[in-house]
C-alpha positions in Angstrom: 94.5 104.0 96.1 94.5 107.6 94.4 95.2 108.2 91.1 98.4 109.4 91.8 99.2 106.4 93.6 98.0 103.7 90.9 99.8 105.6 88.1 103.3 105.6 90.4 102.6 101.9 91.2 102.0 101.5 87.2 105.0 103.0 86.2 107.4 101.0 88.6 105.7 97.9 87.6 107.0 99.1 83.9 110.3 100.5 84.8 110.9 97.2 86.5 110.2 95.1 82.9 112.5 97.8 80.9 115.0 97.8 83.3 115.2 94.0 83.4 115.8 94.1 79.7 118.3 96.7 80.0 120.6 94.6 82.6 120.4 91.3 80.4 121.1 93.4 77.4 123.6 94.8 79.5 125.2 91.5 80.7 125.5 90.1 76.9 126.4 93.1 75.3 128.1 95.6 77.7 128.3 99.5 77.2 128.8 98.7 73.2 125.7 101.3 72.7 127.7 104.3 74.5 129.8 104.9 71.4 126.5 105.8 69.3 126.0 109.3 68.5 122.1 110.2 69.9 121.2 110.5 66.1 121.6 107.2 65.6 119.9 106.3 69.2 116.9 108.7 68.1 117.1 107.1 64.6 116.8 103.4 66.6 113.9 104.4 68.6 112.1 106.2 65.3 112.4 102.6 63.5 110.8 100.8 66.7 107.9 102.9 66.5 107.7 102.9 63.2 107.6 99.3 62.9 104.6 99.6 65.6 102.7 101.9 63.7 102.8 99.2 60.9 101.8 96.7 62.9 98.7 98.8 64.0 98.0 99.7 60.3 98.4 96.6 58.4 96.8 94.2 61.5 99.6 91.7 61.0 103.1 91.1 61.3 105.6 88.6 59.6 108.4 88.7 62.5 107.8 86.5 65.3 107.8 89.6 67.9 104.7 92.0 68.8 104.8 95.6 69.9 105.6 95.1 73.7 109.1 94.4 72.7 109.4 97.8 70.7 107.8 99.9 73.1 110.5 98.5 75.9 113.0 99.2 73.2 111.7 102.6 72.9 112.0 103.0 76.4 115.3 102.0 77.0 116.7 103.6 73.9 115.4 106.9 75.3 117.1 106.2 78.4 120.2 105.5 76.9 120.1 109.2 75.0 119.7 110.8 78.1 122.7 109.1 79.7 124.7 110.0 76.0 123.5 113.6 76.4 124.3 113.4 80.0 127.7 111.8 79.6 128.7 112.4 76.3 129.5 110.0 73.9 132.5 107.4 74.4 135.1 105.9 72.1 134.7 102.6 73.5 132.4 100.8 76.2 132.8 102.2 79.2 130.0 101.9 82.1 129.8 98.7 83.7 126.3 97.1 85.0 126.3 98.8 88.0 126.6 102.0 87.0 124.6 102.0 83.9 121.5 100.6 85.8 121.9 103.5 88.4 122.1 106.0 85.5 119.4 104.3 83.9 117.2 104.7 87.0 118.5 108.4 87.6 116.8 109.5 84.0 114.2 106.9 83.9 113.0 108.5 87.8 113.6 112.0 86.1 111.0 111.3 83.4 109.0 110.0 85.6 108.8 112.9 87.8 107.7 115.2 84.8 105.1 113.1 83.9 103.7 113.1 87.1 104.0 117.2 87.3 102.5 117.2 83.9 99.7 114.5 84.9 98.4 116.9 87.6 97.9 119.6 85.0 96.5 117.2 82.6 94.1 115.1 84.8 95.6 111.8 83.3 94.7 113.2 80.3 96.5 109.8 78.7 93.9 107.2 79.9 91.1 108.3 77.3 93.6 108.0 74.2 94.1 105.7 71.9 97.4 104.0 71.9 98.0 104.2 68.2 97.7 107.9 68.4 100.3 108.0 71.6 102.6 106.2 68.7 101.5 109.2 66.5 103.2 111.2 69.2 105.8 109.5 70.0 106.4 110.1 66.0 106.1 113.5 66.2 108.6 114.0 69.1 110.9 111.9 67.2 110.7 114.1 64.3 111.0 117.0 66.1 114.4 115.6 67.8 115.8 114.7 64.8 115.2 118.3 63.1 116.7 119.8 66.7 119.6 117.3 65.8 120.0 118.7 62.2 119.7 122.4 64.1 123.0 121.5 66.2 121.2 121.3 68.6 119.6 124.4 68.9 116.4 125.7 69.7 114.9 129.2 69.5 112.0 128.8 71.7 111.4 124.8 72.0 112.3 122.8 74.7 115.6 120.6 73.9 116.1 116.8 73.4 116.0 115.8 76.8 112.3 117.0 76.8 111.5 115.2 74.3 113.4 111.8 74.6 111.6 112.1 78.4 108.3 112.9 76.8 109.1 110.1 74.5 109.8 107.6 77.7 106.3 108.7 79.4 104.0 107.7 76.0 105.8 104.6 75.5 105.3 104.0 79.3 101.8 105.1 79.0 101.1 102.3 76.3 102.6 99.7 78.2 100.2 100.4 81.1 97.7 100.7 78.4 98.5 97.4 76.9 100.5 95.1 79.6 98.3 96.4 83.0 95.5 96.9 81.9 94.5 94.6 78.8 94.3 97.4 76.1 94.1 96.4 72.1 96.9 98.4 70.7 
């Protein structure tokens, strides 16, 4: 198997735990998240990885749930930005099952596909670091989303927030493989 090939393989063997989550959620809660704003969706995702930098710093944790469960909440809070961005926001729930889980495959396949353009360039670049400085990152593009947020929006010469909630996706995947496939410390 290439590298290509295992990395693909990888990341549907992740998108298939996230997107489990996502349906359940789904099921229990409905579309209740598609009347947040994607400030508060980036501010979710900036409090999961928060809490895992933490955990990484201080070595222990006094909730009963580790850092797989954020970086799957990162995911799928990324995801549902891109469907807000892609939608808009709603007043009131509004996608059933079905159709969130197709949009949810639609973006999570899209950010997938750039990090497999970008992966060529890079040489899988992402296998020799550490996972608590792909948190570091995910930090950073979470910080940079929020300041595009506080800009309207706009960007002089940076990419936009669908960039960077994909980009966002592809390190929190990245750490899962790290961590869940392959046995990693995080």
């Amino acid at each position: 198997m290439s590298k290509e090939q295992r990395t693909k393989a990888q990341f549907e063997q992740i998108k298939s735990i996230c997107i489990d989550i996502f349906e359940k959620k789904m099921k229990d809660y409905g579309s209740a998240w598609r009347i947040l704003r994607t400030s508060s969706l980036t501010d979710q995702i900036f409090i999961k990885a928060q809490r895992i930098r933490s955990l990484q710093d201080k070595g222990n944790q006094k909730i009963d749930e580790g850092i797989t469960p954020e970086f799957i909440g990162i995911v799928n809070y990324s995801v549902m930005a891109l469907i807000q961005l892609d939608l808009g926001i709603a007043d009131q729930p509004d996608l059933n099952v079905e159709k969130a889980v197709k949009l949810y495959h639609k973006h999570f396949d899209s950010a997938k596909n750039l990090m497999l353009d970008k992966n060529h360039d890079y040489s899988e670049a992402w296998r020799e670091m550490r996972i608590s400085s792909l948190v570091d990152i995910i930090l950073v593009k979470l910080l940079r989303v929020k300041q595009i947020e506080d800009n309207k929006g706009k960007t002089i010469i940076s990419e936009g927030v669908d960039a960077n909630y994909m980009d966002i996706i592809n390190y929190a995947v990245f750490s899962l493989i790290k961590m869940e496939l392959e046995g990693e410390k995080p």
